[in-house]
Backbone as CSV, one residue per row, in Angstrom:
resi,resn,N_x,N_y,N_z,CA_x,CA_y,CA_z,C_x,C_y,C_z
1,UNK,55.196,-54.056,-69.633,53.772,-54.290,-69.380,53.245,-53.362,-68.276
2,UNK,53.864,-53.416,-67.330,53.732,-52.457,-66.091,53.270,-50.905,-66.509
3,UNK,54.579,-50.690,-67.482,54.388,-49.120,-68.045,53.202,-49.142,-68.856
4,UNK,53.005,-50.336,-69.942,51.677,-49.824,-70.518,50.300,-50.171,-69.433
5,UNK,49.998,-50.540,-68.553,49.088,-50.564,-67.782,49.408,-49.082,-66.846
6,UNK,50.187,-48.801,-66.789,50.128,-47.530,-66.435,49.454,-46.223,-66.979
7,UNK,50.061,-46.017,-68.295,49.588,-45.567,-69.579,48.279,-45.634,-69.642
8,UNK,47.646,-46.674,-69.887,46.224,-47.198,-69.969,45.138,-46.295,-68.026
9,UNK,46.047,-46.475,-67.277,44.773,-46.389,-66.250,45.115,-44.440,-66.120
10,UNK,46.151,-44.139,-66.843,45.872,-42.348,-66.891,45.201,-42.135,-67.682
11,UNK,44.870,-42.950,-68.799,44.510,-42.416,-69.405,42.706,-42.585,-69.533
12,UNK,42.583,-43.520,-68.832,41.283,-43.679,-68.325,40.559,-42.703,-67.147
13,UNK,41.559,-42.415,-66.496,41.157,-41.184,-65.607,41.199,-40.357,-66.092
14,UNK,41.820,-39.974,-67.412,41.508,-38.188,-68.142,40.516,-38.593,-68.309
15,UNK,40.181,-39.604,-69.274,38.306,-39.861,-70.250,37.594,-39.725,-69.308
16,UNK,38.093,-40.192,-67.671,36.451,-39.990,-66.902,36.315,-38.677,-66.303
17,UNK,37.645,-37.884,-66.310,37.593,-36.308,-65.632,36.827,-35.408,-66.647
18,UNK,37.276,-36.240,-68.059,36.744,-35.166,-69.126,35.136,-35.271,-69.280
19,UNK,34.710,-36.583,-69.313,33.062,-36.906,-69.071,32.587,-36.201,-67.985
20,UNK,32.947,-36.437,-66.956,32.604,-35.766,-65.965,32.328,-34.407,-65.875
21,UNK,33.254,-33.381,-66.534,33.126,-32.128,-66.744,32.153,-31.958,-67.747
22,UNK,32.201,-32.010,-69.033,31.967,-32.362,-70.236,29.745,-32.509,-69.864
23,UNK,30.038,-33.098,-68.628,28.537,-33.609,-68.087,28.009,-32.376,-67.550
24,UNK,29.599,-32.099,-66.490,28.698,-30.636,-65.611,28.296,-29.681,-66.511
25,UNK,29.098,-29.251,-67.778,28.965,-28.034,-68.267,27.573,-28.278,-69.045
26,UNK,27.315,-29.280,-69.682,26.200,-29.614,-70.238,24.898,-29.465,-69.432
27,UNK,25.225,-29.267,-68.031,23.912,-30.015,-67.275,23.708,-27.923,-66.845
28,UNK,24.438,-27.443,-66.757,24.742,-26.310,-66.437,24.016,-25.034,-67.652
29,UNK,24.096,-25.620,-69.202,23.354,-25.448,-70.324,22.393,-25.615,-70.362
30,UNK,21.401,-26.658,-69.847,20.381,-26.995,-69.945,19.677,-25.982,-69.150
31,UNK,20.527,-25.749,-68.172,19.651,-25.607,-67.047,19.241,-23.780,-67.305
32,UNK,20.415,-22.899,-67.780,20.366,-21.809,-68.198,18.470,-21.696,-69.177
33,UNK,19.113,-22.596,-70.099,17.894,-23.047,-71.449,16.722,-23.061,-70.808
34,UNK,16.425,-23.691,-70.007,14.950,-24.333,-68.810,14.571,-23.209,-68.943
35,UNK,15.145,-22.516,-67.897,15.296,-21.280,-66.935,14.006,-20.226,-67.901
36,UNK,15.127,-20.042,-69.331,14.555,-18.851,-70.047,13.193,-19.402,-71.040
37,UNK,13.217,-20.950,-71.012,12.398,-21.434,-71.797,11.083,-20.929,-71.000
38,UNK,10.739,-21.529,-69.801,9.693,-21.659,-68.611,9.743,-20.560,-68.451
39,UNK,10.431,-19.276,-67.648,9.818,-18.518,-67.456,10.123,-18.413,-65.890
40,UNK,11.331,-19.035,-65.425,11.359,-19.661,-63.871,12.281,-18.454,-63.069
41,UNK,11.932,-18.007,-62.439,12.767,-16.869,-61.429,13.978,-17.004,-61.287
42,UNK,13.902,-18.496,-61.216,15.356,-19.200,-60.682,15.883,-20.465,-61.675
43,UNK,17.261,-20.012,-61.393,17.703,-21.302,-62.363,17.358,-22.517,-61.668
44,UNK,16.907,-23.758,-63.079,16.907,-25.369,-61.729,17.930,-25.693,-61.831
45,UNK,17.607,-26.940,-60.874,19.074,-27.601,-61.011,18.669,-29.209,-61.549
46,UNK,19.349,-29.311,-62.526,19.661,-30.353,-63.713,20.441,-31.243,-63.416
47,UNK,19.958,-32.528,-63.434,20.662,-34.073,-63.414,21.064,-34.584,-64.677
48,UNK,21.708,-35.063,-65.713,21.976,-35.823,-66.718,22.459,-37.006,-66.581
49,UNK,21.436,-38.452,-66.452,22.115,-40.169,-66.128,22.056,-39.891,-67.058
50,UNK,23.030,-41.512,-66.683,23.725,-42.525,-67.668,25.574,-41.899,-67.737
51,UNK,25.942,-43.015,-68.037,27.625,-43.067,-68.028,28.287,-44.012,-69.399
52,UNK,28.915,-43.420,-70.262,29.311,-42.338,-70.149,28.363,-41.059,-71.204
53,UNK,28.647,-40.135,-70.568,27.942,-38.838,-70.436,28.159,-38.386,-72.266
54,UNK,29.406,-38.419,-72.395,29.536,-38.098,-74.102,29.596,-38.726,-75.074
55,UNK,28.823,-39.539,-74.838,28.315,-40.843,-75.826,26.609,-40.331,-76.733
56,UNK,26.097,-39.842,-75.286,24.874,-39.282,-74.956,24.913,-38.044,-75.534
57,UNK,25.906,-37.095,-75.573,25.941,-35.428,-75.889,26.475,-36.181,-77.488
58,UNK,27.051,-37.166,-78.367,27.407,-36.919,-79.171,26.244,-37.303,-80.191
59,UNK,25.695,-38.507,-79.749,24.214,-38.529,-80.299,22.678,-37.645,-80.295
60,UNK,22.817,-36.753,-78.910,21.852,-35.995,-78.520,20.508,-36.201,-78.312
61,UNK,20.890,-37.979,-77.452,19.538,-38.858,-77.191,20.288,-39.173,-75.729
62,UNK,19.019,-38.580,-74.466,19.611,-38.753,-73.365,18.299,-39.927,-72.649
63,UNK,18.547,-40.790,-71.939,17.630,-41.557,-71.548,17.057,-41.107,-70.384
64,UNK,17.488,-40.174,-69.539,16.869,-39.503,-68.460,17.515,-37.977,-68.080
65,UNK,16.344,-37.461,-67.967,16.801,-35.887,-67.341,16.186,-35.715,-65.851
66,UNK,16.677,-35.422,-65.120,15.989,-34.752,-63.833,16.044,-33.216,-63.927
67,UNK,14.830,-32.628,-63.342,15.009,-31.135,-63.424,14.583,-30.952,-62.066
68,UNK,14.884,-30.093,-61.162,14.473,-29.622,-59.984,14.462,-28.193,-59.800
69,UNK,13.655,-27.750,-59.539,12.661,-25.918,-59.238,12.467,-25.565,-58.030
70,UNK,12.948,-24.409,-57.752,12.384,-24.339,-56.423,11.264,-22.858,-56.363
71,UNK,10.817,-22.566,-55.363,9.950,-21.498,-55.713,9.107,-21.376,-57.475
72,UNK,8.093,-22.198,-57.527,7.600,-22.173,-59.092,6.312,-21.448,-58.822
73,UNK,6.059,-20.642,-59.356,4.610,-19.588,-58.980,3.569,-19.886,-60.256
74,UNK,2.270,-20.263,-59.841,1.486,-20.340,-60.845,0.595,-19.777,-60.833
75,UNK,-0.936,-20.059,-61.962,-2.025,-18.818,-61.364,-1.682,-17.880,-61.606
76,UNK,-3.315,-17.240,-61.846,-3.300,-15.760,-61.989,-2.834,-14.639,-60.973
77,UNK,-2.429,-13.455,-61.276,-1.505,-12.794,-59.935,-2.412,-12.657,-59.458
78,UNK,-3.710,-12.409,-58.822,-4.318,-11.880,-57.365,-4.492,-13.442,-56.748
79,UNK,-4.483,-14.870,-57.607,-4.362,-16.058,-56.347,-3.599,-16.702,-57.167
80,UNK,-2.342,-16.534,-56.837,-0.696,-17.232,-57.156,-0.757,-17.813,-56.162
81,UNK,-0.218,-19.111,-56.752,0.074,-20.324,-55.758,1.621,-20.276,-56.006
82,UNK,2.810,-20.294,-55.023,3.673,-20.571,-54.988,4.316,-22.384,-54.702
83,UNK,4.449,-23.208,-55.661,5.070,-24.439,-55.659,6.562,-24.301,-54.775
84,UNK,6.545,-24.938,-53.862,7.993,-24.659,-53.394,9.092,-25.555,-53.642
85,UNK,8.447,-27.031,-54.406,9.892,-27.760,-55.483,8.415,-28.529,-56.654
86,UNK,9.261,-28.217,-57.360,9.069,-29.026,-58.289,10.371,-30.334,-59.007
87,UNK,9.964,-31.411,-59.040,10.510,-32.116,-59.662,10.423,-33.219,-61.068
88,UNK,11.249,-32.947,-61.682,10.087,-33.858,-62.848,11.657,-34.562,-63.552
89,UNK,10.930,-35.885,-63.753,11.844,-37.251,-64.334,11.694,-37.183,-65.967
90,UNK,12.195,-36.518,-66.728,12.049,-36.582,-68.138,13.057,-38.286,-68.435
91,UNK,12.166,-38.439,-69.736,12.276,-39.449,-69.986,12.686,-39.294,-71.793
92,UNK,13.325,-40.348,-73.076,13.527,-39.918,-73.397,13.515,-38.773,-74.527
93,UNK,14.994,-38.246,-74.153,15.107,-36.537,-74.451,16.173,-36.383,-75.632
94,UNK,15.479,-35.478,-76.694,16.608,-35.181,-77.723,16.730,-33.506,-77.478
95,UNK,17.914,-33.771,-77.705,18.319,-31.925,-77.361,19.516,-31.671,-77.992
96,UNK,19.320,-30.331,-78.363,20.764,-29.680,-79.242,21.965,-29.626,-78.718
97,UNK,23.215,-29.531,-78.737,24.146,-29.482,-78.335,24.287,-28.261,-77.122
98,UNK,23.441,-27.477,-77.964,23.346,-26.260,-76.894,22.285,-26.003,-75.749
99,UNK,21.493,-27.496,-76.095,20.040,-27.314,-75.425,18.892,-26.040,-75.339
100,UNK,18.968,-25.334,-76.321,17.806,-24.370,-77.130,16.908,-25.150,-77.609
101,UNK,17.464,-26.703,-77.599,15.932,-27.453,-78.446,16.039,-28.660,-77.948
102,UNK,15.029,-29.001,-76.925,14.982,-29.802,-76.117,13.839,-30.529,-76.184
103,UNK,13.308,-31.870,-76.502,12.134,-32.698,-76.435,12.301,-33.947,-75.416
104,UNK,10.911,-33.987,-74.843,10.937,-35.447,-73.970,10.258,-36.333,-74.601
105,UNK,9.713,-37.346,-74.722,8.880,-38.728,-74.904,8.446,-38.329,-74.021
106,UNK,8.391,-38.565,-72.098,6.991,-38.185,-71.460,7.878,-37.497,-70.121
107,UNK,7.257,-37.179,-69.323,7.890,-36.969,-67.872,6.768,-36.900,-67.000
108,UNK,7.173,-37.317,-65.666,6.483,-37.421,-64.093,7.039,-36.630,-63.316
109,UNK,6.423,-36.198,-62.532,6.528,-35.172,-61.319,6.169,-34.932,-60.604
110,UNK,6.785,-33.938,-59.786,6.074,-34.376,-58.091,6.312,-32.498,-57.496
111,UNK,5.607,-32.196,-57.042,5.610,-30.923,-56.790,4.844,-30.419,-55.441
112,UNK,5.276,-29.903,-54.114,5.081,-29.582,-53.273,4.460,-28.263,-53.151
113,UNK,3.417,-28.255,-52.007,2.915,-26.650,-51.732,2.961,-26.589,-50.585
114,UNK,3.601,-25.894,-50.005,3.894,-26.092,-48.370,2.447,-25.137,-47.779
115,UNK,2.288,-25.085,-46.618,0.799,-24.680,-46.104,0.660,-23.442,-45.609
116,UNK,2.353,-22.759,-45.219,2.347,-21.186,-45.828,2.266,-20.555,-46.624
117,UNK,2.527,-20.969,-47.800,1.688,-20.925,-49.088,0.836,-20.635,-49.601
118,UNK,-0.216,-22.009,-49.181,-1.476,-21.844,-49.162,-1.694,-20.980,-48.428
119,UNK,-1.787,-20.894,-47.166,-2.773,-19.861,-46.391,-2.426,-18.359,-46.698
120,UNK,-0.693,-18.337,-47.424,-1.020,-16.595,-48.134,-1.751,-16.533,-48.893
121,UNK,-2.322,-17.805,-49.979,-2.918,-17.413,-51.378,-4.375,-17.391,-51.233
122,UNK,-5.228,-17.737,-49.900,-6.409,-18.196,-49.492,-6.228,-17.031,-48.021
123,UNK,-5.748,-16.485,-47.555,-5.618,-15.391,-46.939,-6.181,-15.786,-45.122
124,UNK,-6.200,-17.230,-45.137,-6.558,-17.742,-43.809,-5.455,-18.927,-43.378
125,UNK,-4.675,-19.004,-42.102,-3.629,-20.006,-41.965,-4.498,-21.209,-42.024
126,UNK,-3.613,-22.094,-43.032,-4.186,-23.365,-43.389,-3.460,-24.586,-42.791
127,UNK,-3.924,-25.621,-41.974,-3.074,-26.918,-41.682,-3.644,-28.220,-41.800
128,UNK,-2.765,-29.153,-41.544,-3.362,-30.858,-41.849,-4.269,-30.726,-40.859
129,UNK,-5.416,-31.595,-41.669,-6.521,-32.193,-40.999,-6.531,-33.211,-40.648
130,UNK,-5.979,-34.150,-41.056,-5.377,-35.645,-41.017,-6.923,-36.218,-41.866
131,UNK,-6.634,-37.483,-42.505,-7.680,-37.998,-43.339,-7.961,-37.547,-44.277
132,UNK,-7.040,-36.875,-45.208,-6.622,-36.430,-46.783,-7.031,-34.999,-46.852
133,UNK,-7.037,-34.241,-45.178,-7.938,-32.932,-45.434,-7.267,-31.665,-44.935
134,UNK,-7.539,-30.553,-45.116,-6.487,-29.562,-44.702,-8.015,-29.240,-43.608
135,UNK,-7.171,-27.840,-42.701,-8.364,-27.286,-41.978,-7.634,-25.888,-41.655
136,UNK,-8.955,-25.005,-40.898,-8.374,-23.621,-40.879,-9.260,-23.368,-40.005
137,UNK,-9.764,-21.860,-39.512,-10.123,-21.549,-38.781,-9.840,-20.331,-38.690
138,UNK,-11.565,-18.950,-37.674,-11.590,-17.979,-38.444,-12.567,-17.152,-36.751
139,UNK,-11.611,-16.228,-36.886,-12.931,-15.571,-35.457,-13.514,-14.509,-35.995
140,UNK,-15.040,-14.926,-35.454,-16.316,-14.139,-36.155,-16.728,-12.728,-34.582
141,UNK,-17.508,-11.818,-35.097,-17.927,-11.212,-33.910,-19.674,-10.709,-34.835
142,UNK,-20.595,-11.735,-34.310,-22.036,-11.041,-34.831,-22.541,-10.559,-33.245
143,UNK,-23.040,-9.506,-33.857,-24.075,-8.979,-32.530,-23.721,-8.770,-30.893
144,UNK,-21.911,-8.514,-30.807,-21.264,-8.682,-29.821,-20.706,-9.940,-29.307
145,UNK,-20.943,-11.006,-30.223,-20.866,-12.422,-29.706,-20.012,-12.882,-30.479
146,UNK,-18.894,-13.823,-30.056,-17.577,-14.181,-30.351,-17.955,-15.625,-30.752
147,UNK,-17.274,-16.126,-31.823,-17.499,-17.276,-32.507,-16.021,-17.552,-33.157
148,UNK,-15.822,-19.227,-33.280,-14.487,-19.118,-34.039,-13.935,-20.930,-33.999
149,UNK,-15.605,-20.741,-35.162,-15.013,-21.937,-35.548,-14.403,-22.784,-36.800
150,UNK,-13.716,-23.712,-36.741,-13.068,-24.566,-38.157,-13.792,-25.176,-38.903
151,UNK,-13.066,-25.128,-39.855,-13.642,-26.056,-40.989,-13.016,-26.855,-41.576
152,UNK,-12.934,-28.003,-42.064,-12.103,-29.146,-42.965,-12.324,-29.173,-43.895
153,UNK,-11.319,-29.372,-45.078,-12.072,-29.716,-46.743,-11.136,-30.595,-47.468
154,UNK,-11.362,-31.014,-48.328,-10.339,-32.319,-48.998,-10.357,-31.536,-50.528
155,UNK,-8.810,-31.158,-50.090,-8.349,-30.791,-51.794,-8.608,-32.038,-52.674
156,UNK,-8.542,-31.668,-54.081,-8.537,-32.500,-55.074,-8.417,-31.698,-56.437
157,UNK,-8.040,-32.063,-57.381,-7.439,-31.463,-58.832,-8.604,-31.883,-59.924
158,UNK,-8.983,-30.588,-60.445,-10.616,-30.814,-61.572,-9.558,-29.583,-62.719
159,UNK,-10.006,-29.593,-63.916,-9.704,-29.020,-65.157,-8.667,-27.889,-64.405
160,UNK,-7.263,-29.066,-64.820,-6.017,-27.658,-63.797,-6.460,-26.737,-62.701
161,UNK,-7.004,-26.923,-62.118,-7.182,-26.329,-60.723,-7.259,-26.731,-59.176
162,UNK,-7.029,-26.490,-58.908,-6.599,-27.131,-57.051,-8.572,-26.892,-56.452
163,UNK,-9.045,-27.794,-56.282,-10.485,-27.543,-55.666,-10.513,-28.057,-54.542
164,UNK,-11.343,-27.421,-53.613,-11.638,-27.730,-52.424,-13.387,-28.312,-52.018
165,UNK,-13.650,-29.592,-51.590,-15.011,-29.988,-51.487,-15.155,-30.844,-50.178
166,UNK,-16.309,-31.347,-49.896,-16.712,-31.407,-48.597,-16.590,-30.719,-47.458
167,UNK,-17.162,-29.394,-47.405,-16.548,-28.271,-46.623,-17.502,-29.487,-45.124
168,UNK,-16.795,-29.312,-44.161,-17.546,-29.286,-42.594,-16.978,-29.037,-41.427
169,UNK,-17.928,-28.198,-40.685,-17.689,-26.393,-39.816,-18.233,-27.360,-38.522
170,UNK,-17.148,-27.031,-37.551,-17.587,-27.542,-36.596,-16.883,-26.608,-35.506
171,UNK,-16.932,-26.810,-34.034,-16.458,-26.219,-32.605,-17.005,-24.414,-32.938
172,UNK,-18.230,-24.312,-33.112,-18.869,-22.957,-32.996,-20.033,-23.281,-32.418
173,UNK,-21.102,-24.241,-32.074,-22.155,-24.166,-31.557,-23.004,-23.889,-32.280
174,UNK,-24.020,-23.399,-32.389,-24.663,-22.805,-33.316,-24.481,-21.263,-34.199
175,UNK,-24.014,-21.857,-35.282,-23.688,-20.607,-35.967,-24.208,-19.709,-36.356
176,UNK,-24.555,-18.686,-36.512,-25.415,-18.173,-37.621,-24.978,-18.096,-39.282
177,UNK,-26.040,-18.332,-39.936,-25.553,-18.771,-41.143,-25.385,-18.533,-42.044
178,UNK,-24.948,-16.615,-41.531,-23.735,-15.810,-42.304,-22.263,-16.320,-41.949
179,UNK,-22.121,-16.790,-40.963,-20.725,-17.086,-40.630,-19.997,-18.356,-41.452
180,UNK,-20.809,-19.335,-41.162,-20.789,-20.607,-41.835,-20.531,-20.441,-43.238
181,UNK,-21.460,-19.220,-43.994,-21.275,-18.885,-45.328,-19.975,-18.481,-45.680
182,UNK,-19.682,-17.780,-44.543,-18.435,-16.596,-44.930,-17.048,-17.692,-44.649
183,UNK,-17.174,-18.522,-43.840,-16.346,-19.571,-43.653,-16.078,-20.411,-44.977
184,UNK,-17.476,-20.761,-45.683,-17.350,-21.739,-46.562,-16.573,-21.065,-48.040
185,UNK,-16.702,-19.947,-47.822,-16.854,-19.156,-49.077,-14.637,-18.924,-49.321
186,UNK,-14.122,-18.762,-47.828,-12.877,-19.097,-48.050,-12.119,-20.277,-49.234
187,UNK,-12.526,-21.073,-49.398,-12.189,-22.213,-50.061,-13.203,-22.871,-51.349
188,UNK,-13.883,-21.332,-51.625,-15.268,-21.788,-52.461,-14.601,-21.613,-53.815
189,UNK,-13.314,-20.850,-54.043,-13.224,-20.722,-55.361,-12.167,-21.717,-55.574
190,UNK,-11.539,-21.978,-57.033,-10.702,-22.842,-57.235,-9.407,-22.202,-57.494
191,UNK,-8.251,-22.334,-57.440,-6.900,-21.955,-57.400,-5.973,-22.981,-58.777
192,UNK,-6.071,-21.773,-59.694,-5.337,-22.383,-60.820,-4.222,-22.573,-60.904
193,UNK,-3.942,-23.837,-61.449,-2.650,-24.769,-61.645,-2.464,-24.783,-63.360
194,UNK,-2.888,-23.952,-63.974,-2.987,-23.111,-65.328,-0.798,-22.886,-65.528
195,UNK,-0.320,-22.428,-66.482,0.831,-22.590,-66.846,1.701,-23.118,-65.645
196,UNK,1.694,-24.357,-65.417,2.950,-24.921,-64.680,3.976,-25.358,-65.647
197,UNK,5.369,-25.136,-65.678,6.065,-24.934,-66.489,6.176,-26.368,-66.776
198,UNK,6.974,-26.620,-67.748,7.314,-27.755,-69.269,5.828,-28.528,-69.035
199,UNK,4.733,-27.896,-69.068,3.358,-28.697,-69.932,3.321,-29.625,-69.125
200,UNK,3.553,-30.019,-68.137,2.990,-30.888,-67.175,1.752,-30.650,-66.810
201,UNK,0.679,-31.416,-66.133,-0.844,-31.326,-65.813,-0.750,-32.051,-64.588
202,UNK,-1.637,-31.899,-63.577,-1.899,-32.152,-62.402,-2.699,-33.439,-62.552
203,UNK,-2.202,-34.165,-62.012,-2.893,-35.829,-61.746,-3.522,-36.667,-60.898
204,UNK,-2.869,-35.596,-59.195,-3.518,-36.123,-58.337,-3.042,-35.163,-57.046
205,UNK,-3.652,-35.264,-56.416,-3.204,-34.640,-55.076,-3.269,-35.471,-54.037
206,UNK,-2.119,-35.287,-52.809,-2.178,-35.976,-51.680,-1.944,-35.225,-50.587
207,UNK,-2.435,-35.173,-49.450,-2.208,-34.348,-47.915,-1.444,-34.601,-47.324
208,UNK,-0.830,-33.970,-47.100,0.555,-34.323,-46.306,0.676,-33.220,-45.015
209,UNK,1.431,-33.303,-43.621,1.854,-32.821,-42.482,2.107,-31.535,-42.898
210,UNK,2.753,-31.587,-43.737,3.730,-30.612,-44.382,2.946,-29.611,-45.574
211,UNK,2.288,-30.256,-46.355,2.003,-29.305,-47.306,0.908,-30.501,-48.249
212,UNK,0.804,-30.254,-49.620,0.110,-30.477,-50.666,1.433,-31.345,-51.158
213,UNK,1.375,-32.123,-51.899,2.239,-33.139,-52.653,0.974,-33.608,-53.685
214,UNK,1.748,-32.550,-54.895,0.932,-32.835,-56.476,1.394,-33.710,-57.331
215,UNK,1.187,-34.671,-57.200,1.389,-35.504,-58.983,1.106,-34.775,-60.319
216,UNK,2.298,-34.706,-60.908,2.175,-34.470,-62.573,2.660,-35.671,-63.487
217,UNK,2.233,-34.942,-64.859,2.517,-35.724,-65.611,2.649,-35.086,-67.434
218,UNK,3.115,-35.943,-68.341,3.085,-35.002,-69.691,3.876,-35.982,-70.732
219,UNK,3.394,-35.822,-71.504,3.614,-36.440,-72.784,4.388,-35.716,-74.413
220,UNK,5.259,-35.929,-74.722,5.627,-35.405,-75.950,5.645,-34.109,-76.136
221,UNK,6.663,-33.878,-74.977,6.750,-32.202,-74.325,8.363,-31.526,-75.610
222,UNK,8.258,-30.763,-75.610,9.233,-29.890,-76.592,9.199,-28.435,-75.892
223,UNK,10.475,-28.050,-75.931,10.398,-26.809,-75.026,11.359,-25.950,-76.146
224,UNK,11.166,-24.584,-76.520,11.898,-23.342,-77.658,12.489,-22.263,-76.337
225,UNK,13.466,-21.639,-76.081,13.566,-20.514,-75.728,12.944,-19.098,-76.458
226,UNK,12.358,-18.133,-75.695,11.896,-17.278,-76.516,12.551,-16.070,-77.224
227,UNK,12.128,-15.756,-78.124,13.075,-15.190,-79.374,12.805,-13.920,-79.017
């Protein structure tokens, strides 16, 4: 009895060394697949739950994927926004053995813009305003006279694009109201969130110390590598 309980618990530790691997190399496939599907600089890095792992690869119905991105660039090239993670919870996913053909049911996500970032893609250093608002600030010289004041604005997300509204300019005194213009006009255009990779859409935005923290989201996503 001894010996066959012996028997039995090696052989339970091969099945879980082999799942285990069996998982990495799979998760390692996917991630190649992503990579060339999207369009991503960088490979992500790929989660595959649930246990056991080749139960899941033999049916090719996974109940959760995690994908994680780092550096994701969107927008047109003269105002590229650089995403500095993206993360997104796929939900469920049928995919080929080789993962060249990969579908979700829906996925959520969460995607960061840190505020060096922004202020390369908007060409003025940008920081928290506190009260859902970023702020910046800009030195003017009219008529020999030195001016240099901020402004606050509260991002928010309209037809895929990052918009900026309620502009208000304050610690200049009386401005003249070319400056004020030229101030407002920093943050007057909108910054497209146009191909963010696997068809996700922007849902919400929140202000953070740190940066932008975007909500996504997407539905009945299917991803092809390109031929």
């Amino acid at each position: 009895m001894f010996r066959l309980l012996k028997v039995l618990l090696v052989l339970a530790v091969i099945a879980l060394v082999v799942d285990r691997v069996a998982d990495y190399v799979a998760e390692q496939a996917a991630a190649g697949e992503l990579q060339r599907s999207q369009g991503l600089e960088r490979k992500p890095d790929v989660s595959i739950t649930g246990f056991p792992f080749l139960n899941q690869f033999a049916s090719g119905h996974y109940e959760q994927v995690i994908v994680t991105a780092d550096d994701v660039r969107v927008g047109a090239a003269d105002t590229s926004l650089t995403l500095a993670k993206v993360r997104l919870d796929f939900r469920g996913v049928t995919a080929s053995r080789d993962f060249t053909s990969f579908r979700a049911e829906s996925a959520t996500a969460h995607a960061t813009v840190g505020y060096p970032a922004l202020s390369k893609t908007l060409g003025i250093k940008v920081g928290f305003g506190g009260d859902g608002r970023v702020t910046a600030s800009k030195t003017f010289t009219v008529f020999g006279k030195t001016f240099r004041p901020t402004i606050t604005v509260e991002p928010s997300v309209a037809s895929d694009a990052l918009t900026f509204a309620g502009s208000q300019i304050g610690g200049g005194g009386n401005l003249p109201a070319g400056v004020s213009a030229a101030l407002r006009e920093i943050f007057g255009a909108d910054l497209s969130l146009e191909d963010l990779p696997f068809d996700v859409k922007v849902t919400a935005v929140k202000v953070t110390r740190t940066g932008l923290d975007l909500v996504l989201a997407g539905k009945d996503l299917s991803y092809q590598p390109p031929s």
